[in-house]
VEXFINU-27485 format. One line per 10 residues: for each residue x, y, z of C-alpha. Coordinates in Angstrom, 3 decimals, padded with zeros to 6 digits, always signed. Example, Ala and Ser with C-alpha at 12.3 -4.5 7.8 and 13.67 -1.06 7.14 Angstrom:
+012.300 -004.500 +007.800 | +013.670 -001.060 +007.140
This chain:
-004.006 +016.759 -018.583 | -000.552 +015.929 -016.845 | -000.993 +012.730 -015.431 | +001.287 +011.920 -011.659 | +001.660 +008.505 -012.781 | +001.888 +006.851 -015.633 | +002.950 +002.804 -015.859 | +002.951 +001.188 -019.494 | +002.998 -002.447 -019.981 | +005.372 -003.230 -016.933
+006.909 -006.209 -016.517 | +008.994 -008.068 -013.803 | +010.353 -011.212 -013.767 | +012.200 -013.385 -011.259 | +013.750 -016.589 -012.633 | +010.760 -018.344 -014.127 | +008.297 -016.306 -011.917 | +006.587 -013.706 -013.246 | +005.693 -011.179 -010.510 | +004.293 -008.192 -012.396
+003.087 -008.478 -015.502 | +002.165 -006.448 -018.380 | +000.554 -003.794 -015.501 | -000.497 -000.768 -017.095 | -002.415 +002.203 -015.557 | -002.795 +006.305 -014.991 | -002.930 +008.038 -011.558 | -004.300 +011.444 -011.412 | -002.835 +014.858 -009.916 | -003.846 +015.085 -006.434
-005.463 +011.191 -006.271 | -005.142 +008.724 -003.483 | -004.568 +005.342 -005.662 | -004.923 +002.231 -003.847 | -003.151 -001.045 -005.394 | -005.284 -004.017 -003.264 | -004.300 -007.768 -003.105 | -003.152 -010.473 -000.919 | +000.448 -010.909 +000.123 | +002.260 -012.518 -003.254
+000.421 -010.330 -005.566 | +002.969 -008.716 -006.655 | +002.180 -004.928 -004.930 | +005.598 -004.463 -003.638 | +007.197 -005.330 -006.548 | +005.037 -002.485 -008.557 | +005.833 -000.285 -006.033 | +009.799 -000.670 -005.604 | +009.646 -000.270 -009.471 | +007.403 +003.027 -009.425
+009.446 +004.158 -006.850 | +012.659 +003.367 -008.672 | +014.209 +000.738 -006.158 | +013.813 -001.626 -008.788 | +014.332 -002.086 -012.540 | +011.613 -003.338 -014.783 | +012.190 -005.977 -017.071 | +010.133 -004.667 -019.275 | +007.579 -001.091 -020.117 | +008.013 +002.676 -018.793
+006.979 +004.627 -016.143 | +006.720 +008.043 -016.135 | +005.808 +010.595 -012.997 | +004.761 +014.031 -013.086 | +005.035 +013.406 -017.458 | +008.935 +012.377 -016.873 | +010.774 +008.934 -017.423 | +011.408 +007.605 -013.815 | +014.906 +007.473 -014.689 | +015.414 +011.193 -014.959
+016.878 +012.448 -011.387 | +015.075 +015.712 -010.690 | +011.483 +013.356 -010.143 | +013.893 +012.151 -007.172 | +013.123 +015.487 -005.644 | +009.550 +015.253 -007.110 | +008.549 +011.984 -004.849 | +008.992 +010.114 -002.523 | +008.587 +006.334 -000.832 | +008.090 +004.765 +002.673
+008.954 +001.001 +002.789 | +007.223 -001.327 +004.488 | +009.627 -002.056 +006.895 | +011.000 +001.271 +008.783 | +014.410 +002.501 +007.272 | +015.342 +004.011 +010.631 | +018.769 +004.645 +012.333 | +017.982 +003.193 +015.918 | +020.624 +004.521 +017.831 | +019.468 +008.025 +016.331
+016.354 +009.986 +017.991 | +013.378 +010.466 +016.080 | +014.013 +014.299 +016.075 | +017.884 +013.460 +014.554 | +016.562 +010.462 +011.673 | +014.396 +013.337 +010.419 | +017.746 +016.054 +010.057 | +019.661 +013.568 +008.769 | +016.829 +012.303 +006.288 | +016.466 +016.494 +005.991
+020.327 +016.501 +005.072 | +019.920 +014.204 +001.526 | +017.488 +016.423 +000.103 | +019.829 +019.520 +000.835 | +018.062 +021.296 +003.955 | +020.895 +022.375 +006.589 | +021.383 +024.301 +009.962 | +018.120 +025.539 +011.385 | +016.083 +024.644 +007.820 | +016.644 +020.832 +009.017
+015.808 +021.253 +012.232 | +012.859 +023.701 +011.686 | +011.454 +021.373 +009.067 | +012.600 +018.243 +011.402 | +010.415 +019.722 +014.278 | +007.343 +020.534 +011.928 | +007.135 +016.980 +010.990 | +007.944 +014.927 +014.349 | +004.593 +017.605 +015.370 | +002.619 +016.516 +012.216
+002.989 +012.473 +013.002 | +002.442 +013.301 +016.730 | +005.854 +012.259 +018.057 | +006.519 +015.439 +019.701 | +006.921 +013.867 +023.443 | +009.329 +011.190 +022.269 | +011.538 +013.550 +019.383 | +014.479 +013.175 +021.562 | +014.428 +009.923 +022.803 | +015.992 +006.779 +021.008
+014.194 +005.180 +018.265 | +014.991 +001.783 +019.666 | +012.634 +002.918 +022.320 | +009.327 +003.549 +020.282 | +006.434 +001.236 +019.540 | +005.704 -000.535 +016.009 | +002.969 +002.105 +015.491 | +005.625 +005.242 +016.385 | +008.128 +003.951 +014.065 | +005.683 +003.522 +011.131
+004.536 +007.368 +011.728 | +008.193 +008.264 +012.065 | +009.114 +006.610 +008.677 | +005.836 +008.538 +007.038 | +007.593 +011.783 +008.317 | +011.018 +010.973 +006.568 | +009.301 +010.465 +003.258 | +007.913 +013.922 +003.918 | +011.038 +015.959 +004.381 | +011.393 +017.499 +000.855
+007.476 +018.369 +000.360 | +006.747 +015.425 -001.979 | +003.994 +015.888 -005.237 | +004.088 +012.207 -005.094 | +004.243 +009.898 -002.481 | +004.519 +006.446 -002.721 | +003.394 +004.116 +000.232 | +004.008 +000.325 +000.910 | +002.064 -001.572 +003.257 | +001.813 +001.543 +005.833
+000.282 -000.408 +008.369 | +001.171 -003.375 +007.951 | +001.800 -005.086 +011.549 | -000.143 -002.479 +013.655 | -002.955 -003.328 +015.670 | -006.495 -001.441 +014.622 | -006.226 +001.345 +016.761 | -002.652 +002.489 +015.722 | -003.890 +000.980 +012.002 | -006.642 +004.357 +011.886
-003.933 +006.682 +013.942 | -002.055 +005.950 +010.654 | -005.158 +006.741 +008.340 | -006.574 +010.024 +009.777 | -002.366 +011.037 +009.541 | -002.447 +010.122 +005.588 | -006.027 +011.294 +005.317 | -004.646 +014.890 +006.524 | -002.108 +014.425 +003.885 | -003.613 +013.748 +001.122
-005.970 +017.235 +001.533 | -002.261 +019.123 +000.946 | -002.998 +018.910 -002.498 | -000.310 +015.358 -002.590 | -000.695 +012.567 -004.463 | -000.649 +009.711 -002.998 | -000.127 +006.011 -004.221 | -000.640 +003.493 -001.576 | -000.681 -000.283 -001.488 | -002.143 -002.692 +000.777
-003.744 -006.052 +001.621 | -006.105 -004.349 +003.726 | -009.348 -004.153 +002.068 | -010.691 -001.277 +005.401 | -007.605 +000.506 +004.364 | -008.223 +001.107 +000.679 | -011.809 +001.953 +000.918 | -011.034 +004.124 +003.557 | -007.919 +006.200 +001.925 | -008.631 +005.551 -001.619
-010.239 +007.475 -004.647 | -009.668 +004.686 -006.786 | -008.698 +001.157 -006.283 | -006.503 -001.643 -008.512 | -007.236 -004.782 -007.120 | -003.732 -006.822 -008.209 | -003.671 -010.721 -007.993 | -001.259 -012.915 -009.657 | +000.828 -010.201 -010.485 | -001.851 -008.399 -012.767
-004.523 -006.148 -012.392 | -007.907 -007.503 -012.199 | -010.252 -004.715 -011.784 | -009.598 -001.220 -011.468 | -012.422 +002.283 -010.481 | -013.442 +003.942 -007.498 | -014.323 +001.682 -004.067 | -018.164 +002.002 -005.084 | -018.449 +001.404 -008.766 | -015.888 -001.946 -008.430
-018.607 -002.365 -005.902 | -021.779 -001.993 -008.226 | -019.763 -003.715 -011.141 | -018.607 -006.914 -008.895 | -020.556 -007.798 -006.103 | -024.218 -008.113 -005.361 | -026.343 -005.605 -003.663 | -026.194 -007.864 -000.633 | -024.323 -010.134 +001.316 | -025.554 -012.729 +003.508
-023.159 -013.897 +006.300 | -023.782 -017.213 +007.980 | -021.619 -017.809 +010.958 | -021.307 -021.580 +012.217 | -020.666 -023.128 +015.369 | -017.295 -024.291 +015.798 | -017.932 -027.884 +015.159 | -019.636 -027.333 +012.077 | -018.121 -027.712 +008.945 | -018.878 -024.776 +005.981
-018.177 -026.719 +003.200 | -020.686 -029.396 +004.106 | -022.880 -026.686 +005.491 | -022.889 -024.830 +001.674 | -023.258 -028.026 -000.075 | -026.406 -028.375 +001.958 | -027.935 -025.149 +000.975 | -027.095 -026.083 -002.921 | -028.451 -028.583 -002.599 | -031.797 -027.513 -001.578
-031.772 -024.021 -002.590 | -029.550 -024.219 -005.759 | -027.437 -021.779 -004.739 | -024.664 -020.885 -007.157 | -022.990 -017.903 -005.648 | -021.772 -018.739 -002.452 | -018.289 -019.069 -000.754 | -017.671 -020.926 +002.329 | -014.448 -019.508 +004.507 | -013.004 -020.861 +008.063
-016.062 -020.738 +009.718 | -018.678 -019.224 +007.802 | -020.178 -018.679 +004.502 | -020.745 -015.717 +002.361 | -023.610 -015.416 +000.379 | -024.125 -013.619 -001.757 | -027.921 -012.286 -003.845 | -029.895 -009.529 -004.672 | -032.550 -009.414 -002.517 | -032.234 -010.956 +001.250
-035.655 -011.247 +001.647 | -036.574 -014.103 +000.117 | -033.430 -016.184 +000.897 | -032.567 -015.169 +004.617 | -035.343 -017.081 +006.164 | -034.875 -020.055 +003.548 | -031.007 -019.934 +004.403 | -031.631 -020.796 +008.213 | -034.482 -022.852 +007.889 | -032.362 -025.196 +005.361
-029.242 -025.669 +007.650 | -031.905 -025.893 +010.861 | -033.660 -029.064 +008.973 | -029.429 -030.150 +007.662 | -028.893 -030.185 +011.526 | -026.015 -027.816 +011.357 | -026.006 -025.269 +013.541 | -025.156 -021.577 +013.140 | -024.288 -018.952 +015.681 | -025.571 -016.083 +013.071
-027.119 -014.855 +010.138 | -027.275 -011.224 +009.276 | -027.810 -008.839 +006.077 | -024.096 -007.314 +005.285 | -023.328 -004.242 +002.332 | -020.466 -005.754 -000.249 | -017.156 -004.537 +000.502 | -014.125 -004.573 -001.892 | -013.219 -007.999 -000.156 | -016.656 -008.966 -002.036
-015.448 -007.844 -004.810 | -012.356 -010.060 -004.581 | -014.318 -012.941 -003.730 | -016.110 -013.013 -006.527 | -013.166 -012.308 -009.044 | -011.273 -015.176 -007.473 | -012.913 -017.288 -005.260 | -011.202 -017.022 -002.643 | -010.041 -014.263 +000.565 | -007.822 -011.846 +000.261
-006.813 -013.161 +003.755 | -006.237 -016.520 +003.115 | -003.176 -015.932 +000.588
């Protein structure tokens, strides 16, 4: 079976630094593929190669079952950067002709497709107003529409919401969500672990510049992280790392993780350790705000591959 995307032993190197390497992996026809990791991990630099911004230093690529390097996947795919590539002084409804314009779409083609698309992101009100005028979230939406001007098979996303608050964050998602049922396939990376659970078939977690663990949201899940999470939130004076070394201590706990102001815990039945974890900090002194029963997320999954947040990097 043809195969969208297909990256062999990939490899990219700046100076000394290594920031992909040896990344290899298949994305299916009509998959959402989610590369997740903290900023540094080396996503964008995946990406820009995939989307052939960038030249590996080593390995292929190869979309739709063609090298990257042959032109016609150009009109195959396409990519939205993380940060807009927008002509301010142009209006929305004018970026989209022009963007219309480099894939060969003229005259009243342009603009008919150029009005389809400033409808599909929801930018209908502002189409002829300056781009210098919209909002972070109406520029991100207007930069999705320009990488949707010559009907993509592939489309390549990085960071799509990167910088938008929650709200405009899921505007963005149920827009891709309605793309990705167009029969598109859809690569998307992100350090936001809602994000690719939410948009994702299946998931590469990246760190380090490789690929750690790879499958859909809910097997990583079943693989990786426990069937439940205890969350322990302190009180601001309290100090987590004293507060888990309290718990070992008394409860022997070896799979815990203590963040900013909390801990994560993490076992396979709450039952028997929920009561024993507050009880144990009550009689430590510390004090704790609250203590509830969470499901693992990929972030869990993280945790426990790492040690550490996806957040914190």
């Amino acid at each position: 079976m043809e195969k969208a995307i297909r990256v062999a032993d990939l490899v990219k190197r700046f100076g000394n630094k290594i920031a992909v390497n040896r990344v290899s992996f298949d994305v299916k026809l009509g998959e959402v593929y989610g590369i997740l990791g903290p900023n540094g991990a080396g996503k964008s630099t995946l990406i820009s190669m995939i989307a052939g911004i960038m030249e590996p230093d080593e390995g292929r690529i190869e979309i739709l079952g063609e090298n990257i390097k042959n032109t016609k996947i150009r009109f195959e795919t396409n990519y939205c950067p993380q940060n807009p590539a927008l002509y301010e002084e142009l209006t929305g409804l004018e970026n989209l002709i022009f963007y219309s314009n480099l894939y060969g779409l003229t005259g009243r083609k342009a603009k008919g497709k150029a009005r389809d698309l400033i409808r599909k992101v929801g930018l209908e009100e502002y189409a002829d107003k300056p781009v210098k005028t919209y909002s972070g979230g109406m520029k991100k939406r207007l930069n999705l529409a320009t990488a949707l001007v010559n009907d993509p098979r592939v489309l390549i996303l990085d960071e799509p919401t990167t910088g938008l608050d929650p709200n405009i964050r899921r505007e963005v998602w149920q827009l891709l969500d309605e793309i990705k049922r167009s029969d598109r396939t859809i690569m998307i990376s992100t350090h936001y672990m809602e994000e690719a659970e939410a948009l994702s078939d299946r998931v590469a977690i990246m760190d380090a510049g490789k690929i750690i663990a790879e499958g859909k949201p809910e097997d990583l899940k079943r693989a990786y992280a426990p069937k439940v999470v205890i969350s322990v939130k302190l009180a601001e004076a309290e100090s987590p790392h004293k507060a888990l070394k309290a718990l070992r201590n008394r409860l022997n706990l070896e799979d815990a993780i203590a963040n900013e102001s909390s801990l994560r815990i993490y076992a396979e039945d709450s039952d028997t350790i929920l009561s024993s974890v507050a009880f144990e900090l009550f009689k430590a002194g510390i004090k704790l705000i609250s203590i509830r029963v969470d499901k693992p997320t990929l972030e869990d999954v993280f945790l426990r591959l790492t040690g550490r947040r996806i957040s914190e990097n």
